[in-house]
C-alpha positions as CSV (number, residue, x, y, z in Angstrom):
1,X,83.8,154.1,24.6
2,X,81.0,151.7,25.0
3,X,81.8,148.6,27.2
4,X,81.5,146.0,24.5
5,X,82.2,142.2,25.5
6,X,83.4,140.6,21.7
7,X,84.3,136.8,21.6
8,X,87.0,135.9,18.9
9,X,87.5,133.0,17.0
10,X,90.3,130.6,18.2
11,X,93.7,131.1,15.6
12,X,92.7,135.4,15.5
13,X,95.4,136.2,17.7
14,X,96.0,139.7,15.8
15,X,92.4,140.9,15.6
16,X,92.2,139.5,19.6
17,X,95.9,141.7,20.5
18,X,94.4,144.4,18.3
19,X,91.1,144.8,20.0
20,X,92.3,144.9,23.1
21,X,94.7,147.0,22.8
22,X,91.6,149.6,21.2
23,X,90.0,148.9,24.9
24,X,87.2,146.3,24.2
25,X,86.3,143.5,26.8
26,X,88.0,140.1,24.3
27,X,87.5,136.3,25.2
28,X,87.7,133.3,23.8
29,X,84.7,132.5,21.4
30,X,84.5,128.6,22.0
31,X,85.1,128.7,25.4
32,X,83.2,131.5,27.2
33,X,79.9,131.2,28.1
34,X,78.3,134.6,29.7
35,X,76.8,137.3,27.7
36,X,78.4,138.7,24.8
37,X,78.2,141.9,22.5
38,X,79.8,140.4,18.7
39,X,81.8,137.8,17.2
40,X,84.7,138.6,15.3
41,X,85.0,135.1,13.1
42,X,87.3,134.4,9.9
43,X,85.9,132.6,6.8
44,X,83.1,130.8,5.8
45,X,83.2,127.9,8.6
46,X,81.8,129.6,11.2
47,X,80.2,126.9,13.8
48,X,77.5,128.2,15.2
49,X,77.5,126.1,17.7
50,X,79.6,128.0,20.0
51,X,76.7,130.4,20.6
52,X,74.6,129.1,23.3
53,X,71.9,130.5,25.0
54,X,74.1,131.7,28.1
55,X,75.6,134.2,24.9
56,X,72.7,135.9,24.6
57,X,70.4,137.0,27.5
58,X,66.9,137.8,27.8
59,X,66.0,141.6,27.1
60,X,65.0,142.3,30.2
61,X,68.5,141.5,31.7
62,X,69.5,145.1,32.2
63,X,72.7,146.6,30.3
64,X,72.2,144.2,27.6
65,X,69.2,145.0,26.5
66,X,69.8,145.0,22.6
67,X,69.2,141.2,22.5
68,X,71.8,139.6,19.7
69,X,74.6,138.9,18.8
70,X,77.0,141.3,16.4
71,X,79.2,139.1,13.9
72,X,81.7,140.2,12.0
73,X,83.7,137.9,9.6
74,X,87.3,139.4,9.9
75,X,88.6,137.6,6.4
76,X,90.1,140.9,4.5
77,X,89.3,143.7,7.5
78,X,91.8,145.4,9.3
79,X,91.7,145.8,13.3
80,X,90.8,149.2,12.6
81,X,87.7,148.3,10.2
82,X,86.5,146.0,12.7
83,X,86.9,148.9,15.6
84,X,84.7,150.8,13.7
85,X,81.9,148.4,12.9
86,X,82.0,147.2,16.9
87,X,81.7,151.1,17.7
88,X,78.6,151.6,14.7
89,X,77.5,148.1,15.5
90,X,76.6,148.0,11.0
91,X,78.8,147.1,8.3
92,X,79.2,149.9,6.0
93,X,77.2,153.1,5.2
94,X,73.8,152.7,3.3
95,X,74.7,155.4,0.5
């Protein structure tokens, strides 16, 4: 598996046990300020706020070199749907 670094919303406790358990790299979304892969939030009061600069680093910062950030709003998606859009890094297929 890829190494993926995925900050998760405070109150996700399931989606953060389940993803690690799967083997991804999980802190604490309004706390951790180094590089990240995705954001796994729930809802539709996301604060983007708690993306900051140090979230996202220049291209040519090595291993990283997709700049963004991947977010995924967990409301309705199981640990496994979320798995698989973290692995495909896209929502859904395009058919």
């Amino acid at each position: 598996m890829v190494f993926i670094i995925v900050a998760v919303q405070k109150g996700l406790d399931a989606v953060k046990n389940g993803l690690k358990e799967k083997g991804f790299e999980v802190v604490d979304l309004e706390t951790y300020s180094y590089p990240i892969d995705a954001i796994v939030y729930e809802g539709d009061s996301f604060q983007i706020s708690y993306v900051s600069r140090n979230n996202m680093p220049e291209m040519i910062m090595g291993k990283r070199s997709n700049y963004g950030v991947f977010m995924i709003n967990s409301l309705g998606k199981t640990v496994g749907e979320i798995v698989d859009m973290l692995k495909k890094r896209y929502y859904s297929p395009l058919f």
